[in-house]
KOLVEX-521709 format. One record per residue (C-alpha): residue number from 1; residue in three letters; chain; x, y, z. Coordinates in steps of 0.001 Angstrom, whole numbers. Each point is the difference from the previous one (the first is absolute). Layout:
N
NUM,Ala,A,X,Y,Z
...
//
This chain:
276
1,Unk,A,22516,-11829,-23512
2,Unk,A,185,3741,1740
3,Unk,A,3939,-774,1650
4,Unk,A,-1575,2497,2899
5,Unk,A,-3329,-1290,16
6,Unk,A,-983,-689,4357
7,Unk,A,-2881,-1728,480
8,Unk,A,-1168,602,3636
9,Unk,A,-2445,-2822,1262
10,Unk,A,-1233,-582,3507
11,Unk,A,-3084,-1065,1891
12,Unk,A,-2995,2007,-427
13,Unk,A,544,2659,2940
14,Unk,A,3906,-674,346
15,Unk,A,676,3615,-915
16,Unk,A,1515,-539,-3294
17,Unk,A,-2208,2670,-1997
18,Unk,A,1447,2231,2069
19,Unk,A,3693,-1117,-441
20,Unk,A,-824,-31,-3528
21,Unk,A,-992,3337,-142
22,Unk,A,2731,1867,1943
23,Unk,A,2674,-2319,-1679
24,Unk,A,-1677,1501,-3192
25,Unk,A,531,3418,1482
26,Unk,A,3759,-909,755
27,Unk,A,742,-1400,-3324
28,Unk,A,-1117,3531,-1423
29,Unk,A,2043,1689,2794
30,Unk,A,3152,-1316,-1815
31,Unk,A,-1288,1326,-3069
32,Unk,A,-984,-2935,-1753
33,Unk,A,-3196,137,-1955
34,Unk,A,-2103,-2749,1765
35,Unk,A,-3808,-1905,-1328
36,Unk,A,-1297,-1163,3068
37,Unk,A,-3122,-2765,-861
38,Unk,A,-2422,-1058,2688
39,Unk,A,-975,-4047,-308
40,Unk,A,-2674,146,2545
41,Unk,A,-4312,341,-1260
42,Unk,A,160,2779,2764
43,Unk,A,1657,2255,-1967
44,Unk,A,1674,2296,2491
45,Unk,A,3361,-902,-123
46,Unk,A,815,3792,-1515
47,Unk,A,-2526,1473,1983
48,Unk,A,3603,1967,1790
49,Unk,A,1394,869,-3017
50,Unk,A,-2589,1795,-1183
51,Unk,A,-1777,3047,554
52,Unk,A,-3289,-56,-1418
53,Unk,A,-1738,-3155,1329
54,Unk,A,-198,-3040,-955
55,Unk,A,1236,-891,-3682
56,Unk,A,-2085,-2139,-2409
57,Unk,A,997,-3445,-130
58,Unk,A,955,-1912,-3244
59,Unk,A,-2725,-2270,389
60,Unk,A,-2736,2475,775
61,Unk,A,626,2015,-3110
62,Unk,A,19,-3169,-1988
63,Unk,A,-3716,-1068,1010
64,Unk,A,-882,3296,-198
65,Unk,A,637,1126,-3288
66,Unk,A,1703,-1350,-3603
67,Unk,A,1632,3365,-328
68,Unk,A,3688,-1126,1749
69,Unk,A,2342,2050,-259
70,Unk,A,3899,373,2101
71,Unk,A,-1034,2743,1210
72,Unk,A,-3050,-1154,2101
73,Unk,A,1201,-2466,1754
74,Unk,A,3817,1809,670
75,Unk,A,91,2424,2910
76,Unk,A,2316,2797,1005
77,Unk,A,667,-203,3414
78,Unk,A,2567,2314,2378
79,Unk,A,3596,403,-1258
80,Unk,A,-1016,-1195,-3529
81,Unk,A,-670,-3657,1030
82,Unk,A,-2056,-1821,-2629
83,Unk,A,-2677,-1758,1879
84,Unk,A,-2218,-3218,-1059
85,Unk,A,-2824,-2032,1860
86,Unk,A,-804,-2915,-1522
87,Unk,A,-3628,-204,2397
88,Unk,A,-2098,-3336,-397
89,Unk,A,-3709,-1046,-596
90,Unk,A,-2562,838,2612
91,Unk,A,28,-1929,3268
92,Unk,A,-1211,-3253,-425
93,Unk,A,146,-149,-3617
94,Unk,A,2687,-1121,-2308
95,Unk,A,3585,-326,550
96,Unk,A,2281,2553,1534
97,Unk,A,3047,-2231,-1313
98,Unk,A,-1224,259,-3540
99,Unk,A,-581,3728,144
100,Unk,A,3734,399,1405
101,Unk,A,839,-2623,-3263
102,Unk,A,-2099,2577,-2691
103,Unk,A,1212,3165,1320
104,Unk,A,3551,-1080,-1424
105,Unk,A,-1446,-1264,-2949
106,Unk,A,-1847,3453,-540
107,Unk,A,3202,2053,1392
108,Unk,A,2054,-1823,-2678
109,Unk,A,-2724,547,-3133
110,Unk,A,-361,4007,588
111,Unk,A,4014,-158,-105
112,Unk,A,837,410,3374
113,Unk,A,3681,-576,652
114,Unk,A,1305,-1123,3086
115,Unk,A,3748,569,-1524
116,Unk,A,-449,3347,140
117,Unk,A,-2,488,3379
118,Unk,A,3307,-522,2126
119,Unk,A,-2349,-1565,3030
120,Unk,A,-2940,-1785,-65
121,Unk,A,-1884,-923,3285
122,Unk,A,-2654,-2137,349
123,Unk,A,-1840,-589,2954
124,Unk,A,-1880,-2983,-338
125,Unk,A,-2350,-2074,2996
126,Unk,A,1643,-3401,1220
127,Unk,A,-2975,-1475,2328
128,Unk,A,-267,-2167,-3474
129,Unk,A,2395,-784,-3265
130,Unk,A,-2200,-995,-1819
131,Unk,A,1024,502,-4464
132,Unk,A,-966,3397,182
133,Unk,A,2013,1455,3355
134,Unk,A,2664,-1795,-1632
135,Unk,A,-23,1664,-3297
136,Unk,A,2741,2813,869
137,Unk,A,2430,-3000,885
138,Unk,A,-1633,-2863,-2579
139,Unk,A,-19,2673,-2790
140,Unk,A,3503,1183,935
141,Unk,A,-916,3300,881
142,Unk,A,1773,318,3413
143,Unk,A,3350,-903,272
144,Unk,A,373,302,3623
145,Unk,A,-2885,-1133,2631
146,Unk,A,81,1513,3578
147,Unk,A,-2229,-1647,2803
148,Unk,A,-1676,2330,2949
149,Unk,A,-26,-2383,2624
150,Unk,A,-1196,857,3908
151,Unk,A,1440,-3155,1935
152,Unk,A,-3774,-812,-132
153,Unk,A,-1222,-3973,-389
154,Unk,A,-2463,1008,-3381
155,Unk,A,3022,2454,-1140
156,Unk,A,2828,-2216,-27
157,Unk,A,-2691,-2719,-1400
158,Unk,A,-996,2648,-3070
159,Unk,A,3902,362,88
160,Unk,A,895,-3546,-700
161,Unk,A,-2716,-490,-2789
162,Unk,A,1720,3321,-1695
163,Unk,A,3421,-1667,295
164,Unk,A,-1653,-3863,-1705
165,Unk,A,-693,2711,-3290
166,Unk,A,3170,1633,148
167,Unk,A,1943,-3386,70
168,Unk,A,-2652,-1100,-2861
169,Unk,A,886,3160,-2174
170,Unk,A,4197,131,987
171,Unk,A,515,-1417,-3541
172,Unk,A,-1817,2745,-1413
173,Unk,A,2690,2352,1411
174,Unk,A,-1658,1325,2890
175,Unk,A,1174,240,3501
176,Unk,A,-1241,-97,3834
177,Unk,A,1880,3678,1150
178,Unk,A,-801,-1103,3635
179,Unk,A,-2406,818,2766
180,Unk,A,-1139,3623,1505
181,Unk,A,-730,-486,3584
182,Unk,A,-2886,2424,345
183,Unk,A,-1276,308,3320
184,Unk,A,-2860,2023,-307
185,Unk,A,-1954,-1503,2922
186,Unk,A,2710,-300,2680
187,Unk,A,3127,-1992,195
188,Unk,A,-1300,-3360,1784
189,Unk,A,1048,-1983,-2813
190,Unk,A,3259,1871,-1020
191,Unk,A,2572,-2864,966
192,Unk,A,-1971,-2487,-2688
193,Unk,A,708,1848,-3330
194,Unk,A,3678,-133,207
195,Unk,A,-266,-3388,967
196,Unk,A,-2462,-1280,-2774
197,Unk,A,2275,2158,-2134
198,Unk,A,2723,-2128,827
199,Unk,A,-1930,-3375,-126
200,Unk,A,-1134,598,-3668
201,Unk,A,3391,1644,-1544
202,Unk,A,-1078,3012,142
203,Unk,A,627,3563,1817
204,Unk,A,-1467,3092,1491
205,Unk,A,350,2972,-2342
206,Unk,A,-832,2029,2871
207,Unk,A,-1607,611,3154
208,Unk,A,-3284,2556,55
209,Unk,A,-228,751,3410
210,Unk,A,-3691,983,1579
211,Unk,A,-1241,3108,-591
212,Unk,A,-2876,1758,874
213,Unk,A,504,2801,-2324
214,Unk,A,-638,-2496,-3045
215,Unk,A,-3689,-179,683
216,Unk,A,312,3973,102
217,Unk,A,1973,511,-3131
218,Unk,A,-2840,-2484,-1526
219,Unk,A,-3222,2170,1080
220,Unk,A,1939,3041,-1942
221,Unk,A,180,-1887,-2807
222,Unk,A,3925,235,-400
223,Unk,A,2897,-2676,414
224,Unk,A,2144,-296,3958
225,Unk,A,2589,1302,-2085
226,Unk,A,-1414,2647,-1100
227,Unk,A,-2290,865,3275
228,Unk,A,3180,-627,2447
229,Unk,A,3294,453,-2632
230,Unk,A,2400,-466,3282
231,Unk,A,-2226,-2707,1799
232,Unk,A,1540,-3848,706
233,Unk,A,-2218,-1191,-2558
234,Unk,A,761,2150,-2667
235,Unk,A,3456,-662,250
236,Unk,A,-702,-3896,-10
237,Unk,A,-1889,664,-3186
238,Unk,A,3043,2003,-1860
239,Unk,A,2328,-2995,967
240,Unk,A,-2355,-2604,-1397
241,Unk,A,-139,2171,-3366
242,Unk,A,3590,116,161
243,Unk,A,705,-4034,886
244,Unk,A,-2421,-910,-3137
245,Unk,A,1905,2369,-2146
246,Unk,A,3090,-1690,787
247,Unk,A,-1267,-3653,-269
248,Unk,A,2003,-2528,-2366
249,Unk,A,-900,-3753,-634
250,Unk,A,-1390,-1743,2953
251,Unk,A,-721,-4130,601
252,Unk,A,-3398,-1235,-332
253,Unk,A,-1878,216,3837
254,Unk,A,-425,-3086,1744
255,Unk,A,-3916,66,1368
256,Unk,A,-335,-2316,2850
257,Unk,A,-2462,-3223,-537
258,Unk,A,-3639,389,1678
259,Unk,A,1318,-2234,3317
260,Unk,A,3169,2229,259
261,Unk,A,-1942,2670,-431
262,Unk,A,-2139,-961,3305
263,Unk,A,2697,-1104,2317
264,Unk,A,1467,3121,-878
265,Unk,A,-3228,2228,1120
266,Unk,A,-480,-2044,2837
267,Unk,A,705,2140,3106
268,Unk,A,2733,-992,1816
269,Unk,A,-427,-2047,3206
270,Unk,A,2441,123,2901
271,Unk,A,488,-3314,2155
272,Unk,A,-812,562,4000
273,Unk,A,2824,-916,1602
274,Unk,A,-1023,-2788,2741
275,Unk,A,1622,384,3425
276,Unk,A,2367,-2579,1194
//
């Protein structure tokens, strides 16, 4: 097991390729030499830490030639951070769980080692954890899982699901870090993450407030904390790095049951008070 391997797993449009990516950017801030891997068939989880478009995914070299080598599918990206997409089959055919699954196979047969880096981060989707989303936590990969959570009904559901295959894979020595309130979309929702935190034994890492200069930093191809160094959300992102440097042995997360789960969602309805 990488002892600073973060997974980062959220919904599917939770923002947590782009927490990924400037926590990457962090990391190598402090000096530390840092393999970022993208777990998504998109393939664009580097696409800000790199320069000159979009890398070639594991899985695309693999179909498209026997001739596999380290350096085809490893990418330098900005302030020497080693960058890896693991990509998929084509839409509508095959499984993207199984291409996440063979990319560490093939990572591990051309010698790749995880070891040497001081950071690994993966950034992996969480609408689904299915075998292969789980690998980086079934394989023992990640030590530490972070959730990017937006107070949202479908996020805090994704959330929960996450949280059922941490608690499966506690005995294999990993552990739920906690939750990062990202609220990418507006803050109607804010007051539910702490309190879903609280509900399943977690806690919030760290609150990324809204930003409109995200979306900007993102069309210039470049991380928040790079685009906007002295900006709220790049200092939420340097504390997160710094919390999940500093994180020790934590209890197994306590997911709520399907029913809980709905009473908790359910909004909340206030009693008319009946003249006397």
């Amino acid at each position: 097991m990488t002892e600073r391997g973060f997974a980062i797993y959220g919904k599917g449009g939770s923002g947590k390729s782009t927490i990924a990516a400037a926590l990457s950017s962090s990391f190598a801030d402090l000096g530390l030499r840092v393999l970022h891997i993208g777990c998504d068939p998109k393939a664009d989880s580097s696409r800000a830490l790199v320069r000159h478009g979009r890398i070639r995914s594991v899985m695309g070299v693999a179909l498209s030639t026997r001739l596999l080598d380290a350096s085809s599918v490893l990418a330098k990206g900005i302030k020497g951070i080693t960058c890896v997409e693991a990509g998929g089959p084509e839409p509508g055919v095959g499984c993207a769980g199984r291409g996440i699954s063979r990319t560490f196979e093939l990572l591990e047969e051309l010698g790749v080692s995880l070891a040497s880096y001081d950071v690994v981060v993966y950034d992996v989707l969480g609408d689904v954890v299915c075998g292969g989303f789980a690998v980086p936590m079934r394989e023992g990969h990640a030590r530490h899982v972070a959730i990017t959570v937006s107070g949202t009904g479908m996020s805090l559901f994704a959330a929960n699901n996450i949280m059922r295959a941490v608690r499966r894979f506690h005995r294999n020595g990993v552990r739920l870090a906690g939750l990062i309130g990202n609220y990418h979309t507006g803050e109607a929702f804010r007051d539910r993450v702490p309190r879903f935190a609280a509900a399943t034994g977690s806690r919030v890492l760290v609150d990324v407030p809204f930003d409109p200069q995200v979306q900007k930093a993102e069309e210039s191809r470049t991380t928040i904390c790079d685009w906007r160094p002295r900006g709220a959300t790049a200092k939420a992102v340097r504390l997160l790095a710094s919390r999940l440097l500093e994180l020790g042995d934590l209890p197994p997360p306590r997911p709520l049951e399907p029913d809980a789960l709905e009473r908790f969602l359910a909004p909340v309805r206030t009693r008319k008070r009946t003249a006397r």
